[in-house]
Structures are given as structure tokens and as C-alpha cells.
N, C-alpha and C positions, 0 to 999 in steps of 0.2 A: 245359865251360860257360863258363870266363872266356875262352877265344879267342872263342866264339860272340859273346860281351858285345862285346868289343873287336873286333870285325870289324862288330858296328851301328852303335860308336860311329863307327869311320874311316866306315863309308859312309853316316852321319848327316850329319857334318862335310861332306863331298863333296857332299851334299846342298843344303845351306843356305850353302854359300860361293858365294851369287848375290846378285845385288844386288837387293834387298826394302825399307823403314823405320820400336823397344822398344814395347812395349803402350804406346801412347799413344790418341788420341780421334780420329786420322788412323787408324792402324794394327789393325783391333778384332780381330783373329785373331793368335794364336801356336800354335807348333806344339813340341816339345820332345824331345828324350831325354836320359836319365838313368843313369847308372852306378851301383850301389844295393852300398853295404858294409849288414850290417843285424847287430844284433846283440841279442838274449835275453837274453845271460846277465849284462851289466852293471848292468839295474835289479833285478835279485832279486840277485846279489851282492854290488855295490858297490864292486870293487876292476880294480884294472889288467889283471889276471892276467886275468879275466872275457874282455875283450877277443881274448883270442886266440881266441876263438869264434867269432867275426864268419863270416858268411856271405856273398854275394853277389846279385846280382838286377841287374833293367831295370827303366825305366818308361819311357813313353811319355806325351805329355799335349798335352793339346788346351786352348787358354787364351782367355778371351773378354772384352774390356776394360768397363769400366761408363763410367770414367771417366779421368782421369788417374793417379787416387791409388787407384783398385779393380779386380779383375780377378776374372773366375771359373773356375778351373782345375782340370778334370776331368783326372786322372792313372788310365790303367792301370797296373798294374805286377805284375811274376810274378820269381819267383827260389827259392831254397832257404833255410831257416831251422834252426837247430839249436834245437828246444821243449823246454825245461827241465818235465820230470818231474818229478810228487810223492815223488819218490825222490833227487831232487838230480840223475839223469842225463837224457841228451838225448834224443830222436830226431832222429839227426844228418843233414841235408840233406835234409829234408822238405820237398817240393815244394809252394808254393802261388801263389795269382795271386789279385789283387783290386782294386778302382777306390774312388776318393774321390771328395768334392765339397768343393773349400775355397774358403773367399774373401780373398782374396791384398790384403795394402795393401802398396802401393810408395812411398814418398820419390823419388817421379819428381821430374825437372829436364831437358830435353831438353837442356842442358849438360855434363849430368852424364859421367862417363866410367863412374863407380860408380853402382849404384841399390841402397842396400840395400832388404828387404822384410820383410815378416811375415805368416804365413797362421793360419788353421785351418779345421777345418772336419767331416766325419764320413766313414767310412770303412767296407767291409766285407773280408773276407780268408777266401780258401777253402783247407784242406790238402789236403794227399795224400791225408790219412785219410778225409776227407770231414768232419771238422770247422771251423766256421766260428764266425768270431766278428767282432764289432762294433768297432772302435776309433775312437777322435776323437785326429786330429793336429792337432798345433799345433808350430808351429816358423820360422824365419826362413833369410834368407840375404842374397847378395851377386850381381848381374847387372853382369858385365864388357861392355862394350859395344866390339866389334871393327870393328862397324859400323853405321851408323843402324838396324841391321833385324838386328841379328847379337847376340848376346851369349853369351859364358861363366855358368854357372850353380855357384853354389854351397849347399848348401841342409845344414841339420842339422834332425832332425825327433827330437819323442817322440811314440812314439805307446801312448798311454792307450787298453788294453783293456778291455770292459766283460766278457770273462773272466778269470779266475788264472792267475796264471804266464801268462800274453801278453802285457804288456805289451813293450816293444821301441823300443833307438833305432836310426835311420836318418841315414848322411850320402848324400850325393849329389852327382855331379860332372856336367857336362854342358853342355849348348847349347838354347838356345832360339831358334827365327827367326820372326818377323813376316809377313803378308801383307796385302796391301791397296794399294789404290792414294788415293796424294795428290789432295787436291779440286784440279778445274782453277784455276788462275789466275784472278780476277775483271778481266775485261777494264775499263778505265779508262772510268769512266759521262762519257758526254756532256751536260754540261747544256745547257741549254735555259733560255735569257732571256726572259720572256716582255715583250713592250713591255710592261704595264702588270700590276706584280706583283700589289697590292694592290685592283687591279680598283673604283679610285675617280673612273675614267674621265681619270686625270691619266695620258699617256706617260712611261715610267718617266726619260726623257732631262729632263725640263722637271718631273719629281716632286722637290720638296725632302726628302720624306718617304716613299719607294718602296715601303715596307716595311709603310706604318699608312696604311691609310682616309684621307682627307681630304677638304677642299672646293678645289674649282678656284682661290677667292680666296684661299686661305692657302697656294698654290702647292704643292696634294696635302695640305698637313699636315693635322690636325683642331685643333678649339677645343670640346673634352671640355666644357666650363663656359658655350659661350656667351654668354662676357662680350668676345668681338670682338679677345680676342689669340689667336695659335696654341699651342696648348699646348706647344710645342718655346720660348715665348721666354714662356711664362707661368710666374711663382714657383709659384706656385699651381692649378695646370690643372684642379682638379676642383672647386675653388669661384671663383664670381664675384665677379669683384674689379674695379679700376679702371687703366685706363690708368698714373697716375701710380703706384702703389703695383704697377706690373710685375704684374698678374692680380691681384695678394693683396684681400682686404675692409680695408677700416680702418673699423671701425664707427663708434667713441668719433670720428672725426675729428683725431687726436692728428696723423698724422705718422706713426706708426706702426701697419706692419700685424698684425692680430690675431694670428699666428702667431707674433711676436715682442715681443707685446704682454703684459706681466704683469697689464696690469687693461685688458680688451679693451673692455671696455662704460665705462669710467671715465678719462676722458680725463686723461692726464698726460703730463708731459715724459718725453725720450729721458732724460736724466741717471737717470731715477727708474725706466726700465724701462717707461715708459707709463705708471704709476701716480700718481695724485695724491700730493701730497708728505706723508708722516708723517712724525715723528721716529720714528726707529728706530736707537739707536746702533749698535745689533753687527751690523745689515743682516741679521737672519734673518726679517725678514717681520713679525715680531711687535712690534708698537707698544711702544713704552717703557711707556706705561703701563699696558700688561697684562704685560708682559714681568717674569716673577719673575727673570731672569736678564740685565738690559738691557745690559750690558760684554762678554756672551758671546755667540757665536750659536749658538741651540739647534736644538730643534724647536719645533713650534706644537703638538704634545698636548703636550708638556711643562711647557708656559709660557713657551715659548724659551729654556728651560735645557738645553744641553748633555747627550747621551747616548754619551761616546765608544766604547762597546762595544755600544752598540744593543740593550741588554738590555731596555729600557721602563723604568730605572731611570736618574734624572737624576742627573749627576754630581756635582753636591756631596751628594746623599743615598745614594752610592753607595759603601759599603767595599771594593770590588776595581772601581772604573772603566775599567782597563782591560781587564778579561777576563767575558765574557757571564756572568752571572750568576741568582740568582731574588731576587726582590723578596721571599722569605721570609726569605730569609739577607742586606736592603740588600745586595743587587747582586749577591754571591757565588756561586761556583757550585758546583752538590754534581754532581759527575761521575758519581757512580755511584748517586743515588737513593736513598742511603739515610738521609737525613732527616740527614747531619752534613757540614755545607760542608766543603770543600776544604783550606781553613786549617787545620781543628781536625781532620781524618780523618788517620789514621796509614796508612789505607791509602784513597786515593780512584779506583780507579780497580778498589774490589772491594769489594764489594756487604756492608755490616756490622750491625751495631746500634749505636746512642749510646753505651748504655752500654761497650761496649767501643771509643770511638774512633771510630767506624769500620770496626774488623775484623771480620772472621767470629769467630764464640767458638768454641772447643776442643770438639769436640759429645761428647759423654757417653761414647759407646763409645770415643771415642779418649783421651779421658781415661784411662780402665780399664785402654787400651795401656801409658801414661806410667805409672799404679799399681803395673801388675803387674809393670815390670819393674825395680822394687826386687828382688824376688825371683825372678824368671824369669833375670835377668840370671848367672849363674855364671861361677865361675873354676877354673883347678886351684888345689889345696890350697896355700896360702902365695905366691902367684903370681901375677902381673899376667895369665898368660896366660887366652883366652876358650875355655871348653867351647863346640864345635862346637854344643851344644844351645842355646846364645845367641842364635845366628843369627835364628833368625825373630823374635823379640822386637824386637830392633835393625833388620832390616829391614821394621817396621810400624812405629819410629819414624821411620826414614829415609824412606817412604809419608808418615807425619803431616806432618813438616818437608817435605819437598815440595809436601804440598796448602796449606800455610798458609805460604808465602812472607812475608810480614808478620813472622813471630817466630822470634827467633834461641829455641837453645837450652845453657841451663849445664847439666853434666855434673859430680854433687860422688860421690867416693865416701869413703865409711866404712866404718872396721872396729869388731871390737869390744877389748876390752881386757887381752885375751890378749897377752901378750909386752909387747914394751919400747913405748913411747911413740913413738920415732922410728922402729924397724922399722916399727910401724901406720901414722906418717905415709905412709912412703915407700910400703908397700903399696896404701894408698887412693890414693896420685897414679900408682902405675901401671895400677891400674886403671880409674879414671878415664879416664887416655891410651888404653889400648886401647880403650876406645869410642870416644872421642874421634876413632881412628884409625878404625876400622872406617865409624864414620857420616861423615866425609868422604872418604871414599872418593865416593860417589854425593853428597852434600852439600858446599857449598862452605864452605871453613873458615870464613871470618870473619863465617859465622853459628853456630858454636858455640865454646864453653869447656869449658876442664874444671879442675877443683880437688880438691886429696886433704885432706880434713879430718879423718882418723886418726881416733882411740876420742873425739875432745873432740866431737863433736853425736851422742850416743846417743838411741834412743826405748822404749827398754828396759831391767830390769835385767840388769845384765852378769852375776848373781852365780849366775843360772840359763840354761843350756840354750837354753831355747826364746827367751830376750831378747836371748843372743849371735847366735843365729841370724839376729835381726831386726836386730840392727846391721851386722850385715855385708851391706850393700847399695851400689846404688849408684842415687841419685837421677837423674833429667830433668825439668829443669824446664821450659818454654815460655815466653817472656814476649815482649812488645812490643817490636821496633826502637826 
């Protein structure tokens, strides 16, 4: 069976070394063969060993471009399979053959030397036995280009069975070649001048303007406003205006045309913009004596007081002028909407209550977390080290500290009053540290502490049982940055 394979492959090759030009939007036909390793028994075993199972096979495929970056590729393909049994052994070299429908994207560049790709698509496959099953492959590769119409094929596929135990991976070695022929050449268009482009009965030789309409008297051009300039030497071409003011209107009769004119209808000098003369110290528009702001130049809803950050808030009434603000907070801005400006939020950029600042509050159940694990928290007997049962406690406070970025956390532990004073100190500071250690692990340190405060903060008495029990804990607190 493997010479048969390799004697399609050589007179594949033989084949397609003619001169043809990769699935491009010139090129809409490809044609293919495939050299097929295939193997069963790696996705249900999972090891190297599996591999020596590998079986053999052809395909063959027929490719149809959409575009430059999609194709559609109908593959036959037949070979031998070794089908992994509900008994752990094969049916060794069981004959089948089956066709797909994928739809193929390529990373085309007609530069390229490499095209890699990615398919998938749905699949059916018929056995020796006459059982048949469903599979959808999905898989990629790499298309060597030997020659504009020629390429080397390299492909690795899974292919997902919609039966048990069939599932199966596929590599594949091969050639792909193109057909089709290149569009002709577009032969070099002749234009064609026509005397008179614009067909304004001016000859295009004696038209100033060859391209736009015109009148005979303005040598082809038009005069859009007829006010008797052509609009190629008119300021103005769509209103009427005056010889002296170049096409433009000067209503006021200033001197100045209305387009450049600050008070069109109110005659004034150039110095003032056209406008009649005010006093206006700060030249915002706004007379002196309306002007709440006369040394400054503002706006005119303002009062002509200055608004450097264009909040609607004027700047001397403004406690953050430079940075947009609400006129609830004089000027200030509250970034995240929750009713505490910016200044006074410990966190502004995450959604809080006043009463805490600005922050999100500790919500109740997580609370109950930080409670419980005074006592949830364990160690071995006389020992800094943590019982494995510690774990989820400490990883739902490392969850808390992560959702509330905002609050560092202290770490105090206590014992009770068993033994010497300084053994207890030294005990409560090592177990402190093992948490301390465990939750920076996922948490960055220089948001949390830890301190051993020995037998000296009890909440119990030490002289029974059940109040030593409750001394020996270890606290987390939460608090504010």
C-alpha cells in the first residue's frame, strides 16, 4: 500500500511541474494530492508510545477560491485505520474512504514564499465494516510556493467524531497546483478631446474655464451670483457683491466685507473688526460694563469671565479650573458618578458610596469570608506551618483583595496563653507570615501586613477550653489605602 501511495505521489509531481499561477482571485481552481500518516490511538491514550500506531492513506482535493483570503476545499481521501475497541485493542488496518467540505482561510500575500492557512469544515468516513461516522475537522498548515501555480503542502488536522473511540489525528505531506488563465492585458484607452468639454459653446483652446459652464463674456467661465465678476476672480462667487470689495457684499458700507466683518449691518473701523467702537479691555466681545470679568477675556454666557476647562463653570468660581468638572462639586469632577468628587474619593475611577470615600463597601457575604476565617484558618500543633484545609479560606480572601483593589490588608495573629510569653509571641508572628506568604503569592505585597501579637489581645477567657480555642486565631482586616 505505501509504494502504491508513493508511486501517485512521484506521478502527481510529474504532473503539475508545468507552468500554471496559488489560489488567488486570478487563479479560482486548485487541484491536490496528499500523503495521509493518520492516527486513533493518540487522542484516547495521550502518550508518545500511542504513535507507533499510525496508519497510512491518500487524498486527493479539488479547491475553489472565493477570494483572496477564502477557498473551498472538497478533499477525497481513502487509506487504512487501526479502530481502537471497547477493549483497549484495534481492528488493525481497516480499510475506509470518505470526502469533506471545509472552508479554508489563507494569510495570502502574492509576495509571499510561505502562505500559512486554517481550515475546517464537516466530514463523513465509511469502514471496511460498513460503519460510518460523522467527523468535523479543523486544522492548519503551511503552502510552500515553488512556483506562481505550484506549491508544497503541509497540513496537521483533528478530526472530531460525532461517534466514540473515532475520534483521530491527521498529518499530511503534498502538492497543490492551480489552473486558470491570467485576464488579458487592458490595452492603453485612447482619449479623445472633445473641442468644447463643458459644452458652453466656448472651444476648449479660447475656454478659460474648460471644465465648468460658462458665458462667452467671461471667456467660458460662469458668474454663479451675477454681480458681473466671474466667479474664478470673485471672493465671494455665490453672493453679490461689488466690484471694489472683489464680488463680496459690504452692507454697513465700512470698508469692510460682510465675511470679515464682526458687526456686518453696524458700521465700524477695520482696527475694531468693523464694529463700532466699545470699550472692551480684555477684547472678549463683552463691553466693560457688562463684563463681570473686564481684565480677563472670557465668554459671553459667562459674563466674560474666563472658563479654562470649558466646564460651564467660570474660573474664579471654579475649585479645579483646570480639569472639566460639575457645577455640583464648583467645577470639580466626580469620574465615576458617585456623588464624591475626585479630590475627596479614595477610589475615583470605581463606582462607591460617600459614606465610605468613594469605595465600594465590603458586601456582607464577604465579610462572613474575613469572619470565618479567624477560625477556618488552621495550623499544625505548635507551628507556623498551614493545614492543607486552610486553603480555600485564604483563597476567597485573595478573590476578596482582588475584587476591591482600593484596600490593602493587615494580617495579626494570636495565641492563647499556654506556654511562655515569648514562645507565643514568636508563634503568632509565624503564623501570621505564612499567610502573609501564601496570599502574596496571587496578591502584591505592599498591599498587605502581618504582625504576631502573642497571648497580649485575647477575646476570651484563657482559664477554659473553649476561650483558648478562640484565642488562637488569626485576624484580616481590610481597610483603606
Amino acid at each position: 500500500m505505501r509504494i502504491t501511495l508513493l508511486s501517485l505521489m512521484v506521478a502527481f509531481i510529474l504532473l503539475t511541474v508545468s507552468p500554471a499561477n496559488a489560489q488567488t482571485p486570478t487563479f479560482k481552481d486548485g487541484f491536490g494530492f496528499q500523503y495521509l500518516l493518520i492516527d486513533y490511538n493518540t487522542p484516547i491514550q495521550s502518550n508518545q508510545a500511542a504513535w507507533k500506531d499510525h496508519t497510512n492513506g491518500f487524498e486527493i482535493s479539488y479547491a475553489r477560491n472565493i477570494n483572496k483570503f477564502f477557498n473551498i476545499n472538497i478533499p477525497l481521501r481513502g487509506g487504512f485505520a487501526n479502530l481502537p475497541r471497547e477493549d483497549g485493542t484495534f481492528n488493525k488496518s481497516e480499510f475506509f474512504w470518505g470526502a469533506d467540505a471545509l472552508l479554508e482561510f489563507q494569510f495570502y500575500n502574492e509576495d509571499n514564499f510561505v502562505v500559512p492557512f486554517i481550515y475546517a469544515g464537516m466530514g463523513g468516513l465509511s469502514y471496511e465494516d460498513k460503519s460510518t461516522n460523522i467527523q468535523i475537522p479543523t486544522g492548519g498548515g503551511l503552502k510552500f510556493a515553488y512556483n506562481p501555480t505550484h506549491f508544497f503542502v503541509f497540513k496537521m488536522e483533528y478530526r472530531n467524531s460525532l461517534e466514540a473511540r473515532r475520534d483521530n489525528l491527521q498529518y499530511s505531506v503534498g502538492f497543490q497546483a492551480l489552473v486558470g488563465e491570467a485576464p488579458p492585458k487592458e490595452m492603453p484607452k485612447v482619449v479623445v478631446t472633445p473641442s468644447d468639454r463643458d459644452n458652453d459653446g466656448v472651444i476648449d483652446t479660447d475656454d478659460t474655464c474648460p471644465d465648468v459652464a460658462g458665458l462667452a463674456a467671461f471667456s467660458g467661465c460662469p458668474d454663479t451670483d451675477e454681480d458681473g465678476i466671474a466667479d474664478k476672480d470673485d471672493a465671494c462667487p455665490e453672493v453679490k457683491g461689488t466690484l471694489a470689495m472683489n464680488g463680496c457684499p459690504d452692507m454697513d458700507g465700512d470698508g469692510i466685507t460682510d465675511k470679515d466683518d464682526q458687526c456686518p449691518e453696524a458700521a465700524g473701523p477695520a482696527s475694531n473688526n468693523g464694529c463700532p467702537e466699545v470699550k472692551d479691555a480684555d477684547g472678549d466681545g463683552v463691553p466693560d460694563d457688562s463684563d463681570l470679568c473686564p481684565n480677563d477675556a472670557g465668554i459671553a454666557t459667562l459674563g466674560g469671565c474666563p472658563d479654562k476647562d470649558g466646564d460651564g463653570v467660570m474660573d474664579k468660581e471654579d475649585r479645579c479650573p483646570n480639569e472639566p468638572g460639575l457645577r455640583a462639586f464648583n467645577g470639580c469632577p466626580d469620574t465615576d458618578g458617585d456623588g464624591v468628587e475626585n479630590g475627596k474619593d479614595k477610589c475615583p475611577n470605581t463606582v462607591g458610596t460617600v459614606a465610605n470615600s468613594g469605595c465600594p463597601e465590603i458586601k456582607k457575604e464577604e465579610q462572613k469570608v474575613l469572619d470565618l476565617a479567624m477560625s477556618a484558618v488552621q495550623f499544625e500543633t505548635g507551628s507556623g506551618r498551614l493545614k492543607a484545609s486552610s486553603y480555600e479560606v485564604l483563597d476567597k480572601i485573595i478573590n476578596i483583595l482582588n475584587k476591591y483593589p482600593a484596600y490593602n490588608c493587615s494580617i495579626s495573629g494570636h495565641t492563647d496563653s499556654v506556654g511562655g510569653a515569648a514562645t507565643n509571641q514568636a508563634l503568632s508572628e509565624k503564623r501570621a507570615k505564612s499567610c502573609y506568604d501564601y496570599i502574596t503569592k496571587r496578591v502584591s505585597a505592599n498591599r498587605v501586613s502581618h504582625t504576631g501579637y502573642g497571648e497580649t489581645q485575647p477575646i476570651a477567657d484563657n482559664k477554659y477550653k473553649e476561650g483558648r480555642k478562640k484565642n488562637r486565631r488569626v485576624e484580616f482586616n481590610l481597610y483603606l489605602k
